[in-house]
N, CA, C and O atoms as a DFTB+ gen file, in Angstrom:
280 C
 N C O
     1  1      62.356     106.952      55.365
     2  2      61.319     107.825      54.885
     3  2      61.921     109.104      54.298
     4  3      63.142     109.222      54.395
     5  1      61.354     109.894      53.814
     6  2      61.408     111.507      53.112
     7  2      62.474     112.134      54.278
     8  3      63.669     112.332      54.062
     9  1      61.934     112.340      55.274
    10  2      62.415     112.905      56.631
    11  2      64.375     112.708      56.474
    12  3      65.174     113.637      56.591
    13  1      64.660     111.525      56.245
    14  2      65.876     111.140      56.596
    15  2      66.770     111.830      55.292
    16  3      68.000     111.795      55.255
    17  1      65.984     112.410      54.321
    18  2      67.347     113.018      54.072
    19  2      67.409     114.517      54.189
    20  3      67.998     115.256      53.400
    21  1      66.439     115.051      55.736
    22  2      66.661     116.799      56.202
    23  2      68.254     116.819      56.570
    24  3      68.905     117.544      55.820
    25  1      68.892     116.244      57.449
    26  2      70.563     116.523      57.601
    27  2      71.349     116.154      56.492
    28  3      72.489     116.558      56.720
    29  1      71.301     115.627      55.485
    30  2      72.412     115.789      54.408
    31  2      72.026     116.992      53.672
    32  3      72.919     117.816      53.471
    33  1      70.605     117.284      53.146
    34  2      70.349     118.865      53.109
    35  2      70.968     119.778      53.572
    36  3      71.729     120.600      53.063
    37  1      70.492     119.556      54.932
    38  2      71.210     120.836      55.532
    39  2      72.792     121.022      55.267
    40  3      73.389     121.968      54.755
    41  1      73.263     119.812      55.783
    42  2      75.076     119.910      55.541
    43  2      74.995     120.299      54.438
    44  3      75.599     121.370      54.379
    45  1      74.446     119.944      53.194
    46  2      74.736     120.500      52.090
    47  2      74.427     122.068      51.621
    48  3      74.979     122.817      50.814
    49  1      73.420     122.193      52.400
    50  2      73.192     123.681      52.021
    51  2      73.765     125.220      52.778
    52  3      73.815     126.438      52.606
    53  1      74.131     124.111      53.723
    54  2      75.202     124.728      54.687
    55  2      76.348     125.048      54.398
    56  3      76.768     126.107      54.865
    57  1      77.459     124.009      53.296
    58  2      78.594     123.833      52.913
    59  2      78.151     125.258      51.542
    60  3      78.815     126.293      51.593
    61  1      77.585     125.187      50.988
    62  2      77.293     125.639      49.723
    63  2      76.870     127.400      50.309
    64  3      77.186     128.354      49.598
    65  1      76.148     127.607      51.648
    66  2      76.119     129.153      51.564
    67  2      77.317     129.745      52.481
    68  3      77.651     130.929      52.447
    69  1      77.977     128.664      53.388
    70  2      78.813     129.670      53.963
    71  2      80.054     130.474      53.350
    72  3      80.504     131.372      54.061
    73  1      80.504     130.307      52.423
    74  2      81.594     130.539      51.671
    75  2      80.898     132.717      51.354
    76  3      81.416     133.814      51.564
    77  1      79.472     132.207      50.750
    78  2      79.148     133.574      50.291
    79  2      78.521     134.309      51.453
    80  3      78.133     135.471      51.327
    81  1      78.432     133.703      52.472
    82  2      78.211     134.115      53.759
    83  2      79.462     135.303      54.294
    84  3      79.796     136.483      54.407
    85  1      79.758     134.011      54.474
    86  2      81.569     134.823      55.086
    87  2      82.371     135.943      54.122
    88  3      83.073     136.747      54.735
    89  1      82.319     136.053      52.692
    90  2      82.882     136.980      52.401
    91  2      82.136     138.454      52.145
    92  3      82.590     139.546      51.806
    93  1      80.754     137.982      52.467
    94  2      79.896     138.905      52.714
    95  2      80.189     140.086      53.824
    96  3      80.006     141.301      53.743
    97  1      80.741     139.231      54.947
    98  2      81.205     140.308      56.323
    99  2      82.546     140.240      56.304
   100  3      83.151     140.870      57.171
   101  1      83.324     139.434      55.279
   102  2      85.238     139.537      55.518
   103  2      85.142     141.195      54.417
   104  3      85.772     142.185      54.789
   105  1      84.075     141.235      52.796
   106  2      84.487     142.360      52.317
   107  2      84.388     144.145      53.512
   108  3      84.989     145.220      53.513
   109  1      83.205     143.472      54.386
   110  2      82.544     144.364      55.498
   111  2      84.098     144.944      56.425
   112  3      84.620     146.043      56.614
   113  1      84.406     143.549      56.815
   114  2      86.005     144.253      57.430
   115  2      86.871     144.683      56.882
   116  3      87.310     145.714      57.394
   117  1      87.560     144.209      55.655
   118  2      88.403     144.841      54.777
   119  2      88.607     146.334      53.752
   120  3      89.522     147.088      53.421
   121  1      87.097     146.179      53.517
   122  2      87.345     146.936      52.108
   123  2      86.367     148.124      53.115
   124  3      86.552     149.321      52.895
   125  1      85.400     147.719      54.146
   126  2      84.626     148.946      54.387
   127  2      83.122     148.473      54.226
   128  3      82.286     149.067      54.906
   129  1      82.756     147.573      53.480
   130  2      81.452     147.825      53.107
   131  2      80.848     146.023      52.925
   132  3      81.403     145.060      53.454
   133  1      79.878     145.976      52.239
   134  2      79.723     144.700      52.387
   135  2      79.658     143.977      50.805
   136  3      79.374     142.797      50.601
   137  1      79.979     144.947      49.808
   138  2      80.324     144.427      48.212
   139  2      81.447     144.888      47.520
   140  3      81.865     146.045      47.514
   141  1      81.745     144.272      47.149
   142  2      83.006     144.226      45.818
   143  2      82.677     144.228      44.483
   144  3      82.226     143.352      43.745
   145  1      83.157     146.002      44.217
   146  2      83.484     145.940      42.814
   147  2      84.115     145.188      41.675
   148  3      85.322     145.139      41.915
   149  1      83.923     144.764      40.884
   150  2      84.416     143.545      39.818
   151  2      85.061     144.897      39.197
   152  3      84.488     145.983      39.113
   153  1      86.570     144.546      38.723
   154  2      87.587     145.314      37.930
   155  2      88.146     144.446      37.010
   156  3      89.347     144.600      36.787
   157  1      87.528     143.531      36.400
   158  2      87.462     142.858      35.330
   159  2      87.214     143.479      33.956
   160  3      87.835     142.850      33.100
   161  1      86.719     144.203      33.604
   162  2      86.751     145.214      32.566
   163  2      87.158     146.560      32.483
   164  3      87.216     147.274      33.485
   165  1      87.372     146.854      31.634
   166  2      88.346     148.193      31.470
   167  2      87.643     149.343      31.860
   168  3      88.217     150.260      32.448
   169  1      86.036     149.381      31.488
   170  2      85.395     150.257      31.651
   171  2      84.798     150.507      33.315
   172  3      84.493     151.609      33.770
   173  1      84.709     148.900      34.230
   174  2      84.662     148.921      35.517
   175  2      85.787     149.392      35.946
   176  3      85.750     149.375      37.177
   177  1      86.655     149.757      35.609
   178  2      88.335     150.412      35.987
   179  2      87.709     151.844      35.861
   180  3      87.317     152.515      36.816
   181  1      87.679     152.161      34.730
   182  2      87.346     153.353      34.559
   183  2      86.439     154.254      35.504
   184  3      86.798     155.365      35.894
   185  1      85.140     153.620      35.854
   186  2      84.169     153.982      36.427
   187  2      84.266     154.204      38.255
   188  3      83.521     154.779      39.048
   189  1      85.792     153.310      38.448
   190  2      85.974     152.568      40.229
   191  2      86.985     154.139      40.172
   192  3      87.148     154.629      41.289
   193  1      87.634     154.910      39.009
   194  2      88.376     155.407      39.399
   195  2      88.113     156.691      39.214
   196  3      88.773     157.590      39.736
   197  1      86.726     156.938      38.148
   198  2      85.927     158.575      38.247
   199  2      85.732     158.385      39.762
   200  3      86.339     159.078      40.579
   201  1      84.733     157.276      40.157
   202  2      84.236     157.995      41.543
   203  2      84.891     157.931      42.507
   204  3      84.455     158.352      43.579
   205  1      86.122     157.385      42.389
   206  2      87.466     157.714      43.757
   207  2      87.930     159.277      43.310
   208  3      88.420     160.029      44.153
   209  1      87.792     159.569      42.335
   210  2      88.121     160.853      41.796
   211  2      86.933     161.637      41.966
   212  3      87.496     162.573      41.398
   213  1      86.069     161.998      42.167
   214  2      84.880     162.906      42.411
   215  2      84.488     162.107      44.016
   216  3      84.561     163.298      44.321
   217  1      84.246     161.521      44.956
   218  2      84.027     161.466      46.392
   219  2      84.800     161.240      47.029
   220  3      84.675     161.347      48.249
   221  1      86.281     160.699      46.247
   222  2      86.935     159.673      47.647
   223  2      87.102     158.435      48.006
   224  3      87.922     157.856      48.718
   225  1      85.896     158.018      47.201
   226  2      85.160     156.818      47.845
   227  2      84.650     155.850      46.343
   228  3      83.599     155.994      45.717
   229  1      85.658     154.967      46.085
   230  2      84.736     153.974      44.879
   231  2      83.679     153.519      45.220
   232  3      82.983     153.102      44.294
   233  1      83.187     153.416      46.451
   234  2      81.753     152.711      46.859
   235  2      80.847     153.801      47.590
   236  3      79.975     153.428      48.375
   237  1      81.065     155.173      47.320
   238  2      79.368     155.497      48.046
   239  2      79.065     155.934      46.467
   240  3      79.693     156.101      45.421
   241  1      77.601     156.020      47.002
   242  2      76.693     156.400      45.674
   243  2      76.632     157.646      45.340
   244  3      76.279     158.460      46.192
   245  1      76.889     157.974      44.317
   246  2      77.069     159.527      43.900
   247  2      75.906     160.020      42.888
   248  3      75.493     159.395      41.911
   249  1      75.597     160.929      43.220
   250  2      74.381     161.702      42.383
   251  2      74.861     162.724      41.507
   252  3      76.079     162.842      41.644
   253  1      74.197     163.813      40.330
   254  2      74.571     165.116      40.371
   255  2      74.797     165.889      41.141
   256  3      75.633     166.695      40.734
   257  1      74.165     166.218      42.938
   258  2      74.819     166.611      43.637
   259  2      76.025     166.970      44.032
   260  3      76.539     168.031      44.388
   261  1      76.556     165.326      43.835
   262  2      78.330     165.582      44.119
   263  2      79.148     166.330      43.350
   264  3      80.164     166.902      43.747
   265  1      78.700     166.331      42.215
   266  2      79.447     166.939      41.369
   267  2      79.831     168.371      41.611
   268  3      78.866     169.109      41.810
   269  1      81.163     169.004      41.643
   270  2      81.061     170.878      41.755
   271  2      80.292     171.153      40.710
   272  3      79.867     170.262      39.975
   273  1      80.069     172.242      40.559
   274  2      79.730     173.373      39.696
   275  2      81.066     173.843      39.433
   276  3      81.913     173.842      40.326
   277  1      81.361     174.329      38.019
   278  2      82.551     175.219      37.924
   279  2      82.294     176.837      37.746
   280  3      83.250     177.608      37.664
């Protein structure tokens, strides 16, 4: 019947999310947080390395706030 194919589903949908599962909480241990910047373009270079240069931090979110005043 219909029923008999819920466990190859599952294995399958199982095989197919854990991968984005797991690097979901491996970027969490490594890098700090739970996403990864893509540095695949020149201009994502650019942008990973203003805001390590104005917070510190390529991954918190920065406003006009952060910015000094001169």
């Amino acid at each position: 019947m219909w029923y008999q194919i819920l466990p190859g589903y599952c294995l399958i949908a199982t095989c197919l999310g854990l991968p984005g599962w797991g690097l979901y909480h491996l970027h969490n241990l490594v890098l700090g947080n739970h996403y990864r910047r893509s540095m695949v373009d020149r201009w994502d270079r650019m942008l990973y390395q203003r805001d390590t240069r104005l917070t510190g931090d390529g991954y918190k979110v920065i406003g006009l706030e952060s910015i000094p005043d001169k």
